[in-house]
ROTOR-896938 format. One record per atom (N, C-alpha, C): x, y, z; residue in three letters. Coordinates in steps of 0.001 Angstrom, whole numbers, plus 524288, in hexadecimal, padded with zeros to 5 digits. Each point is the difference from the previous one (the first is absolute). Layout:
// residues N
XYZAla
...
// end
This chain:
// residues 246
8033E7FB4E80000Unk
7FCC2804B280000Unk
8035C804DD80000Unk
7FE10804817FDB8Unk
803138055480039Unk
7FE12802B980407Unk
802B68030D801C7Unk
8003280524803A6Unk
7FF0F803297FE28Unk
7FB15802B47FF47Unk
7FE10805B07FECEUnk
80415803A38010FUnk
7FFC7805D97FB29Unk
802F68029E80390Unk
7FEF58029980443Unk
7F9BD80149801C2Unk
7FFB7801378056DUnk
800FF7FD11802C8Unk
800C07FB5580013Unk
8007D7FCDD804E0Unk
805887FE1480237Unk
803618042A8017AUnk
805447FFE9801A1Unk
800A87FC3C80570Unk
802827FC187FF15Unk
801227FEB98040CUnk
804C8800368025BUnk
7FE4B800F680591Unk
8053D8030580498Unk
7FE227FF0C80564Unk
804047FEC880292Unk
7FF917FE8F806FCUnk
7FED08059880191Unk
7FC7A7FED78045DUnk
7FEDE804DA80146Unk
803468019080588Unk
8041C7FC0C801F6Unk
805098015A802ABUnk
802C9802827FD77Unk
801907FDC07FAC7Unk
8041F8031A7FD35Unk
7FEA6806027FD8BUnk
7FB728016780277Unk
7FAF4804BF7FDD6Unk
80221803BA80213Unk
7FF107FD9F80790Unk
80114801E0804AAUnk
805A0802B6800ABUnk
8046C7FBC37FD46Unk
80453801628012AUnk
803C1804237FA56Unk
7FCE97FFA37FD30Unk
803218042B7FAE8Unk
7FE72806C37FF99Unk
80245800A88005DUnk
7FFB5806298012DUnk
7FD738026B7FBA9Unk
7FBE48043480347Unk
7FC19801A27FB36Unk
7FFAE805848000FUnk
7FFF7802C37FB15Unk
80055804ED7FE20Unk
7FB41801D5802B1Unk
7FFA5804C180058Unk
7FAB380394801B4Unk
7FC058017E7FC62Unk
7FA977FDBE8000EUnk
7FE207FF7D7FAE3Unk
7FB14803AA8031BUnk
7FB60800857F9D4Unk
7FA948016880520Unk
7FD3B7FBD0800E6Unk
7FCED802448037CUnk
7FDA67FB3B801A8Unk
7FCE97FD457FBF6Unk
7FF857F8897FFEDUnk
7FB2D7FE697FCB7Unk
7FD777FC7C80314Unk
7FB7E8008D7FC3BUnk
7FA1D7FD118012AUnk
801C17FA40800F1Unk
7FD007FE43804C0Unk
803AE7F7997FF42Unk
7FEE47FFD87FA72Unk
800CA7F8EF7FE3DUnk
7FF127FDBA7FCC4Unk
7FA347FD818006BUnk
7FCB1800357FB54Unk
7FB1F7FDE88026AUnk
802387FBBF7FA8BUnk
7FAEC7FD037FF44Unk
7FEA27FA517FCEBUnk
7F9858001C7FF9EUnk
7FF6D7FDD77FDB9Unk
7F87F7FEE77FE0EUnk
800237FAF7800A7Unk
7FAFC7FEBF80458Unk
7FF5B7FA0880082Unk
7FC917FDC17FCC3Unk
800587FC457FB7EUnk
7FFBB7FF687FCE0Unk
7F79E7FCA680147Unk
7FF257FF9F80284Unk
7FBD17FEE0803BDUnk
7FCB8804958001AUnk
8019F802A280275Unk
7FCB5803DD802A9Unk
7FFB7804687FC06Unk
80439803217FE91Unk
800EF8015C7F8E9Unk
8035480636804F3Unk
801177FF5B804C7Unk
7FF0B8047C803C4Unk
806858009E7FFCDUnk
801118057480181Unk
80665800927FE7DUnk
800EA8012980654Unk
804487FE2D80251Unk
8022E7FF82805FEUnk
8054D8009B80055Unk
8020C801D1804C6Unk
8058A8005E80084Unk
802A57F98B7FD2BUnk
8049D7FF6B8008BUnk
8020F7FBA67FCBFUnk
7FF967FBF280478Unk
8027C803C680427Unk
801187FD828061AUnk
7FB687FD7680264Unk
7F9597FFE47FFBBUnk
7FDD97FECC8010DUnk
7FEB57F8A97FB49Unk
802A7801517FB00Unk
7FCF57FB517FCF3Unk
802E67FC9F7FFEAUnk
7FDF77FAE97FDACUnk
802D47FC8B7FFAEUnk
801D57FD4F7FAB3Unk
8057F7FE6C7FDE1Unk
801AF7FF5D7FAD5Unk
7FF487FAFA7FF7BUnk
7FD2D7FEA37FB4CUnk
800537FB0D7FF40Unk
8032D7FD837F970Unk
8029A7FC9E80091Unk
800C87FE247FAD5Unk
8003C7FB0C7FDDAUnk
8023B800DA7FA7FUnk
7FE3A7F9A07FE85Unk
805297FCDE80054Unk
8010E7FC4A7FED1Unk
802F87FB1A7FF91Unk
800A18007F7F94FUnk
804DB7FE037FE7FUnk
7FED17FEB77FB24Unk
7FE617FA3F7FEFAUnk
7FE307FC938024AUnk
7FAA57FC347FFD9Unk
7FA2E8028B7FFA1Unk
7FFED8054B80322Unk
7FB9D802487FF95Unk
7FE347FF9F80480Unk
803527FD46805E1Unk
7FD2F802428040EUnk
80016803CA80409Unk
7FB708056880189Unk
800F380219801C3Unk
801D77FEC680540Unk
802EC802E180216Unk
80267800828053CUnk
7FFD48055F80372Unk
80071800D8804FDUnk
7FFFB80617800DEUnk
8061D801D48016FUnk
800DC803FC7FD9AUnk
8062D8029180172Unk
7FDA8803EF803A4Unk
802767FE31804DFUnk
7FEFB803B08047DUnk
8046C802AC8025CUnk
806497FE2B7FB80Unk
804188035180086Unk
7FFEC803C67FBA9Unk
7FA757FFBF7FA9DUnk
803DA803737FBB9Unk
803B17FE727FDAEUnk
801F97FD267FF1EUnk
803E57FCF87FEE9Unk
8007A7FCEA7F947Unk
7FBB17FDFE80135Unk
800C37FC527FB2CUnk
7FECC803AB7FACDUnk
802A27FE267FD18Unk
80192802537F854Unk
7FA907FD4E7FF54Unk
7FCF9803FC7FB41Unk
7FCB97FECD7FCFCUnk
7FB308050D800EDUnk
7FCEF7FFEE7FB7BUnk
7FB198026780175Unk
7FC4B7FD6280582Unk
7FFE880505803BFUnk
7FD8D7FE1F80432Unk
7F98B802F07FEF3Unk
7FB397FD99804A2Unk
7FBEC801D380033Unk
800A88009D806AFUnk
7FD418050080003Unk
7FD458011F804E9Unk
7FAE17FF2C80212Unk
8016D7FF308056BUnk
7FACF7FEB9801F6Unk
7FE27803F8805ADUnk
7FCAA802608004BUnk
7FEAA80410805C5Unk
7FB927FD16802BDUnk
7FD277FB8B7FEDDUnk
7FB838008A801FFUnk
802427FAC5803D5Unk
7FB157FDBD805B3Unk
802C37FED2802A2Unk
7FF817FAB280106Unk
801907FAAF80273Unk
7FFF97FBE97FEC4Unk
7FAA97FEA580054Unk
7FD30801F280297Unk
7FA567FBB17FD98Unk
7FD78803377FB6FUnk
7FF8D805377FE4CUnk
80128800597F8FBUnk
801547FCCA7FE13Unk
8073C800D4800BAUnk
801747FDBB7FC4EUnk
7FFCD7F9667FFFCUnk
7FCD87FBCA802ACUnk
7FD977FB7A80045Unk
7FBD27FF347FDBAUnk
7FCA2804998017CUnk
7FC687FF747FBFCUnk
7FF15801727FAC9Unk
8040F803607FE7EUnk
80027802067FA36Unk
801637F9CE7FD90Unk
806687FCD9800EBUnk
7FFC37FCD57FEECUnk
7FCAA7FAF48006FUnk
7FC107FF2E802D5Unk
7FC277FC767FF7DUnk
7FBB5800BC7FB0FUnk
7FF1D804807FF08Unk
7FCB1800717FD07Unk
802E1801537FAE3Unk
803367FFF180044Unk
80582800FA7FA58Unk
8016A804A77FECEUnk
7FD498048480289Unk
8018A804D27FD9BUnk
805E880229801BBUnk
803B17FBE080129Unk
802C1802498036CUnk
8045D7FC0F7FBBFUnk
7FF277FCCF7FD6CUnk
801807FB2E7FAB5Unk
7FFDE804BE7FC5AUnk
7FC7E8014B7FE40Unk
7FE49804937FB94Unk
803CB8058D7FF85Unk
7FF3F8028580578Unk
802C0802658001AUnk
8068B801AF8000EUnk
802B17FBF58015BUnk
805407FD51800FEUnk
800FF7FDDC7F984Unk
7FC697FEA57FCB4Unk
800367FCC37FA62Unk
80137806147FCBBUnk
7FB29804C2800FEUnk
80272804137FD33Unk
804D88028E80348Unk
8017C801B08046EUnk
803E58018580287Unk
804E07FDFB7FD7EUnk
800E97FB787FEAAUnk
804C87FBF57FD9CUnk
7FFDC7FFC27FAA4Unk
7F9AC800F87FD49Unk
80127800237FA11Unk
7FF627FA2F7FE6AUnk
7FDF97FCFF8032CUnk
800907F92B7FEC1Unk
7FA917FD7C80379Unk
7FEB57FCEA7FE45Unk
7FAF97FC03803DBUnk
803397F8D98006DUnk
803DA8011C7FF2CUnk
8011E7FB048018FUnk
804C28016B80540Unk
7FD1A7FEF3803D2Unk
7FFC7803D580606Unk
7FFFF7FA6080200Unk
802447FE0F804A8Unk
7FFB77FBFE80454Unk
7FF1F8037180675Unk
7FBAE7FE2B80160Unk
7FE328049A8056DUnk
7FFD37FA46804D9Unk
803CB7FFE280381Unk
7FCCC7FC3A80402Unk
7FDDC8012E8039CUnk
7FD187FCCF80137Unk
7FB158007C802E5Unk
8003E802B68040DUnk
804307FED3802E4Unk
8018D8037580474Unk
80233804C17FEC1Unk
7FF3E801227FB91Unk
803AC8051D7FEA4Unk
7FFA480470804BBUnk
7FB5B803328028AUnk
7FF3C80148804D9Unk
801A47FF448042CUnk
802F17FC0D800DFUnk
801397FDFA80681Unk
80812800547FC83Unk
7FFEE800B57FBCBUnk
806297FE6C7FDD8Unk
801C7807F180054Unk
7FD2D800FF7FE25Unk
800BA8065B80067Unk
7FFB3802B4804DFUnk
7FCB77FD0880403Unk
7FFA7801A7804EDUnk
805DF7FFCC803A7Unk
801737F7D97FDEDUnk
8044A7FF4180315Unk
80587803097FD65Unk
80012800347FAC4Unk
8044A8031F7FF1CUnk
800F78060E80133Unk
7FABC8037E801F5Unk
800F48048B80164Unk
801AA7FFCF80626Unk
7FD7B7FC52801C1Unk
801C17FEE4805B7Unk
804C27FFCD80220Unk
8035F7FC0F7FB48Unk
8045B7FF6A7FFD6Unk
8054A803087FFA1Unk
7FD98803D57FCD9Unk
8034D805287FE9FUnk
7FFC3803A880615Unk
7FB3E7FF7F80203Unk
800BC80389804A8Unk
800D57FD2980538Unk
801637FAEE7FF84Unk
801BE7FCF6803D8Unk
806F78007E7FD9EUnk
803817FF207FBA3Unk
803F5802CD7FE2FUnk
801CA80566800DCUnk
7FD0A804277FFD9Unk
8029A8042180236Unk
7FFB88000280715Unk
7FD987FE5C7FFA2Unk
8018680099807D8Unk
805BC7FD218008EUnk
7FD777FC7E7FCE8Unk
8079F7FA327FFF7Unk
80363804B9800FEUnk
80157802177FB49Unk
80323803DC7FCFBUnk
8022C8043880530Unk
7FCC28014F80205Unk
8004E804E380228Unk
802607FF4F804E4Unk
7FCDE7FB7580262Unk
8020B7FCAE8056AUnk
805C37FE5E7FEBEUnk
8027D7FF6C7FC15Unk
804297FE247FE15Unk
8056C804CD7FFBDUnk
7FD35804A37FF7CUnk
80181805B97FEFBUnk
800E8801E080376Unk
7FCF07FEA9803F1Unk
800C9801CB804DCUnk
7FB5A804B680074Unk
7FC9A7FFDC7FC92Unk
7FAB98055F801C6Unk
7FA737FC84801F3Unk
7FF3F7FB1E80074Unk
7FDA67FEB08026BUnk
7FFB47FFF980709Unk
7FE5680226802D4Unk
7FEBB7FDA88054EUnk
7FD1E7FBA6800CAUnk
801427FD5A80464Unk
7FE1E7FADC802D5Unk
7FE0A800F78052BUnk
7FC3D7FD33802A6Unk
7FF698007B80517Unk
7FC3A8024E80266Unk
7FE2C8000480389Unk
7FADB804B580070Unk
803DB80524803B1Unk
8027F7FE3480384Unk
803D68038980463Unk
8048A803567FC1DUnk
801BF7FE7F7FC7FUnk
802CA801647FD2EUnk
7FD42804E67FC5CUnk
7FB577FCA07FD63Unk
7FE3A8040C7FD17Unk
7FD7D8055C80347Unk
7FCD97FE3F80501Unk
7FE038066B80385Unk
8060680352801D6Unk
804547FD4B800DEUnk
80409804A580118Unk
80167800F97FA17Unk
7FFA07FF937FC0AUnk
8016C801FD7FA06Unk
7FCDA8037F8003AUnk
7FA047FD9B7FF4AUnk
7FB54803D87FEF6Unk
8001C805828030DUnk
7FFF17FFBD8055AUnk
8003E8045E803C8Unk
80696802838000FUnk
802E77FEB07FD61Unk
803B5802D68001CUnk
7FD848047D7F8D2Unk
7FECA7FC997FE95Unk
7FE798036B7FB2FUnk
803657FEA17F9CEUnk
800957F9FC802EAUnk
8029C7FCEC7FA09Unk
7FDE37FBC57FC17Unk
7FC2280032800E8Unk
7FD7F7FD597FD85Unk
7FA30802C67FB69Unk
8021E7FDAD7FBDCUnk
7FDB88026F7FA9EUnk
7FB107FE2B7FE8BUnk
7FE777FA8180177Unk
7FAF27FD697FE34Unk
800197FB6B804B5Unk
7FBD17FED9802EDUnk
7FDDF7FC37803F0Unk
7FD357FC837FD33Unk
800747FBF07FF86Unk
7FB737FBA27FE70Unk
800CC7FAD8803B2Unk
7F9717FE137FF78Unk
800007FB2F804E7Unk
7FC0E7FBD57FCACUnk
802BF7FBDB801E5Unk
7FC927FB827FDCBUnk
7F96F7FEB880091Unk
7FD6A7FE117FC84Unk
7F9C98022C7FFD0Unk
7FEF67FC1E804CBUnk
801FD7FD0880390Unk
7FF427FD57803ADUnk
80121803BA80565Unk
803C78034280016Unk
801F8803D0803B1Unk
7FC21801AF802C6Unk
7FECA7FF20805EEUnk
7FCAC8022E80578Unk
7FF6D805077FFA5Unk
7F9DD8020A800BEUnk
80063805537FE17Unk
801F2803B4805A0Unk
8036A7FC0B80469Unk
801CC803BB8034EUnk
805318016E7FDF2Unk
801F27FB787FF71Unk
80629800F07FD1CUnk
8011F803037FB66Unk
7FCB98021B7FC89Unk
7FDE2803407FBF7Unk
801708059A80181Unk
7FB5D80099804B4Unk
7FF2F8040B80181Unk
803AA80200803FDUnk
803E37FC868020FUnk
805938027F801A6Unk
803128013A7FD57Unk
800767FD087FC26Unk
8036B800967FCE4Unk
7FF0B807D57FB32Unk
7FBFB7FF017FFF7Unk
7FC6E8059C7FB55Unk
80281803E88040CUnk
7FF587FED4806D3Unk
7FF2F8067B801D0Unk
8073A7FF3D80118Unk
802DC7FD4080030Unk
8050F800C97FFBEUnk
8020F802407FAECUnk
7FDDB7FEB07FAD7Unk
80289801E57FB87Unk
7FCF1805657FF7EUnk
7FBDE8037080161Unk
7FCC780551800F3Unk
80403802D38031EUnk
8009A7FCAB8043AUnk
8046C8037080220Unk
80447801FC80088Unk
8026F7FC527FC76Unk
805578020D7FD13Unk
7FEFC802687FC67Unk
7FB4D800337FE45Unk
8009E803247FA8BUnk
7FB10805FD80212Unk
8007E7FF71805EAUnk
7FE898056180179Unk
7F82F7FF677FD75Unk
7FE0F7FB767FFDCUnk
7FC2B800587FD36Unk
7FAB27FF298030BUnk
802087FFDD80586Unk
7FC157FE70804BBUnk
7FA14801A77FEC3Unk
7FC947FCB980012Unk
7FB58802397FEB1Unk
7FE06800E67FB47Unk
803E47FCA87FB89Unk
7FDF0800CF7FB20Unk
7FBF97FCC77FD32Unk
801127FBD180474Unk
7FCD57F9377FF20Unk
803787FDD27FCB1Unk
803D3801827FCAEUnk
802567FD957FBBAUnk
801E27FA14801C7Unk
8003D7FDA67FE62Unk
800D27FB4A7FF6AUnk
802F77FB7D7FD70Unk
804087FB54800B1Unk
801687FDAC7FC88Unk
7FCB17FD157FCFEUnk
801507FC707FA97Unk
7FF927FF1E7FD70Unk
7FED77F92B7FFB8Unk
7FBB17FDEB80143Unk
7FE097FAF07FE14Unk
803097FCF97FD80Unk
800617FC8D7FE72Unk
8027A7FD5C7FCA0Unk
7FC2C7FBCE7FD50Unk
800BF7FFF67FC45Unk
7FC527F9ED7FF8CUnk
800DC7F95B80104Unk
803D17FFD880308Unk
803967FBB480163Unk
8004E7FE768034FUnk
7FE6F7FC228048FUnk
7FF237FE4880447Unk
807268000C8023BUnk
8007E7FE12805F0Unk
805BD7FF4E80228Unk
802E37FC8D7FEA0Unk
7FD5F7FA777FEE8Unk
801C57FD0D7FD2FUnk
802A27FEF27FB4DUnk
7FDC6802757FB2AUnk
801C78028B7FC09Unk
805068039780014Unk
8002E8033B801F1Unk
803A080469802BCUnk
804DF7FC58801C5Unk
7FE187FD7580340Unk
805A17FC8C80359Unk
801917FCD07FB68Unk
7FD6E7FD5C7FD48Unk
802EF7FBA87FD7DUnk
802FE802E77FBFCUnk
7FD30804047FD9EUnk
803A78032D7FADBUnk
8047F803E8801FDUnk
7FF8C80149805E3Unk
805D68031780194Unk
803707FA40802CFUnk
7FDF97FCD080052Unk
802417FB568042FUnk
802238020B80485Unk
7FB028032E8027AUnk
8004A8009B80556Unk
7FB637FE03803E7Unk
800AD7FF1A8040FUnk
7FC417FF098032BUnk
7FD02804BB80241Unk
7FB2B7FD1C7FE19Unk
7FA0A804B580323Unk
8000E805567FD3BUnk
801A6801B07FB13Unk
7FECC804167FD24Unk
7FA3E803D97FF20Unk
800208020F805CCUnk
7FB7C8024A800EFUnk
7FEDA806C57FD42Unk
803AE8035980098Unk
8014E805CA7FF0AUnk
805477FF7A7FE06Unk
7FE458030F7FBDEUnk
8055C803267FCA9Unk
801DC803B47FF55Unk
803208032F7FFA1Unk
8017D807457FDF1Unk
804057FFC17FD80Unk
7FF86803497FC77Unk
8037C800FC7FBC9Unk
802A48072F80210Unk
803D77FD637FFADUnk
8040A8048B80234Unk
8027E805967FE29Unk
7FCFD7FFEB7FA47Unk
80151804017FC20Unk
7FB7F801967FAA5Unk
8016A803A27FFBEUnk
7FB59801947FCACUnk
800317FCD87FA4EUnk
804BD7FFDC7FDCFUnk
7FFEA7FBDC7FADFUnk
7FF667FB21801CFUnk
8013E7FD9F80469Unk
7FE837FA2A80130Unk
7F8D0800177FFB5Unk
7FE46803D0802FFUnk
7FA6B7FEB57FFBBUnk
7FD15801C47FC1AUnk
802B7802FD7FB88Unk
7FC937FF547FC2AUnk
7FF707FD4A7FBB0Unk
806F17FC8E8000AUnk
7FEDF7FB437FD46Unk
7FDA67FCCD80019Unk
7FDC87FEAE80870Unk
7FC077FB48800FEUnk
7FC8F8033B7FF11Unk
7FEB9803767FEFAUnk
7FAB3801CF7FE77Unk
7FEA57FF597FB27Unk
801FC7FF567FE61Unk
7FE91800F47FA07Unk
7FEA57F79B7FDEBUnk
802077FEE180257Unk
7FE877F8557FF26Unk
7FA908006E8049FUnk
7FFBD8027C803C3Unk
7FABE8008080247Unk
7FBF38027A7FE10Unk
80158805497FBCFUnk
7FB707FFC37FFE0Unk
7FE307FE037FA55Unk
803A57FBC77FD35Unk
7FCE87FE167FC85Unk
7FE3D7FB9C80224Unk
8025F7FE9D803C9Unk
7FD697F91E8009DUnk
7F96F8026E8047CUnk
7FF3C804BC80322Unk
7FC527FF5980224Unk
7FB94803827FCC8Unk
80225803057FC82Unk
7FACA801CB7FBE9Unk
7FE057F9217FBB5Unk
803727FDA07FE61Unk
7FE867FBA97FEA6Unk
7FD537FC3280378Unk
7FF667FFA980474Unk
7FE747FE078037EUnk
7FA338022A8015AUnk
7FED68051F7FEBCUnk
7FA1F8024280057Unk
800D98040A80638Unk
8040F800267FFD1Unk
800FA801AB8065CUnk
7FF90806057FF06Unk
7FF8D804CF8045FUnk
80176805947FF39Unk
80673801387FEC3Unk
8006C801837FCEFUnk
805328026D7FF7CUnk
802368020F804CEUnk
805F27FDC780291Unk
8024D80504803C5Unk
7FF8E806067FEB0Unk
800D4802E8801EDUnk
800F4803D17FE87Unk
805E5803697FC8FUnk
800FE801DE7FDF9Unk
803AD800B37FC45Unk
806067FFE080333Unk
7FFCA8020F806D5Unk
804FF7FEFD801B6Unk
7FFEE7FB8480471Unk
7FBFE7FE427FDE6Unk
7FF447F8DA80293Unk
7FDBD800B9804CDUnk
7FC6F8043080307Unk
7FDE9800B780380Unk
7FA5E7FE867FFC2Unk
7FD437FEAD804D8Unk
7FB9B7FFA27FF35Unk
7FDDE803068062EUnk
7FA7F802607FE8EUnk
7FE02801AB803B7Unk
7FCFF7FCB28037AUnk
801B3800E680577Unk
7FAC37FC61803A1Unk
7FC4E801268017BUnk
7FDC77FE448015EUnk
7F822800138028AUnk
802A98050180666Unk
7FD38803767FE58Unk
7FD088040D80473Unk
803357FFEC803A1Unk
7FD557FBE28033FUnk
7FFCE7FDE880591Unk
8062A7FDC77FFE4Unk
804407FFFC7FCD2Unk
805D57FD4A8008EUnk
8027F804A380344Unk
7FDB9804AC7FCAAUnk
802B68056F80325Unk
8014E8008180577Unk
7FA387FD058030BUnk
800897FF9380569Unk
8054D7FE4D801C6Unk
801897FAF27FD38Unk
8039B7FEAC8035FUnk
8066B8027E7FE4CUnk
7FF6F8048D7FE91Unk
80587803F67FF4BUnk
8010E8033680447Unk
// end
């Protein structure tokens, strides 16, 4: 398959680390999900392509050479587009071909490979040294005022949550804002086995480019998921009544 010429491919470490001229500012990259016909940041969709057998697969690194199709809408859409074929149809003109191979699970294969990518950058980062571990570790980071993005496993006690939120408010001088870390869609289990640590309950990312790289694999895998989007610097607001306890 060929590589379009829009479709440059490049690590987005090696993005991070090459020195860049002063330009003005631009608009993200959007894509049209080929489904919905609706145009979205790039960062929110998902790329899919073919095989040269003809079967699709999802690139949830960007990565793979060839004409890709996008997809924005969210896994039970996109389950049911493909049950009823419009999702065969559409992928047949996207590629320019109808001799297309779709498996059945294609939904649960796009799910686990976006998962994967954002179970990989935590690897990455924990490896880098901008991941935090620990819950004691992360409230003296947070309340000192070093910590860039909080996230806790969707299993995480909503007391341990809520120590953890008013320690990172308070380093960041934010007492009383309700602001909040960031959900995950990933139970502790999950978490522990992909850092190979024990009891992977709370996380923080220690720098502003560390957390917006995990942001950016979060928020395609939880807009694909049907979930609310974080918010753009990975914060989320809490219910009212959290304020109390600041």
């Amino acid at each position: 398959m060929r590589t379009p010429p829009n479709e440059r491919l490049t690590s987005d470490i090696a993005e991070a680390r090459r020195p860049r001229k002063t330009e003005p500012a631009r608009s993200c990259p959007e894509r049209r999900c080929i489904l919905s016909g609706e145009t979205a940041p790039r960062e929110t969709l998902v790329r899919l392509v073919a095989s040269p057998t003809g079967l699709v697969l999802p690139d949830a690194q960007e990565k793979a050479p060839g004409r890709g199709a996008w997809i924005g809408v969210s896994r039970d859409e996109f389950a049911e587009a493909q049950a009823k074929g419009r999702l065969k149809g559409a992928l047949s003109r996207a590629f320019k071909t109808g001799d297309l191979e779709l498996a059945d699970n294609l939904p649960e294969l796009v799910e686990n490979a976006l998962t994967r990518v954002l179970l990989d950058r935590l690897g990455l980062e924990m490896r880098v040294g901008s991941l935090i571990l620990g819950t004691q570790r992360i409230a003296e980071a947070a309340r000192g005022g070093a910590v860039a993005l909080l996230l806790h496993a969707s299993d995480a006690s909503e007391d341990g949550r809520k120590k953890l939120d008013q320690a990172w408010r308070v380093g960041r001088e934010l007492e009383g804002s309700g602001e909040r870390g960031v959900e995950l869609p990933l139970d502790r289990d999950a978490l522990s086995v992909a850092l190979g640590r024990d009891n992977v309950v709370h996380l923080a990312l220690a720098d502003e480019a560390a957390a917006a790289r995990v942001m950016k694999a979060l928020t395609r895998l939880t807009h694909y998921l049907g979930h609310d989007l974080p918010a753009a610097d990975g914060r989320v607001s809490a219910r009212a009544d959290d304020d109390l306890n600041d």
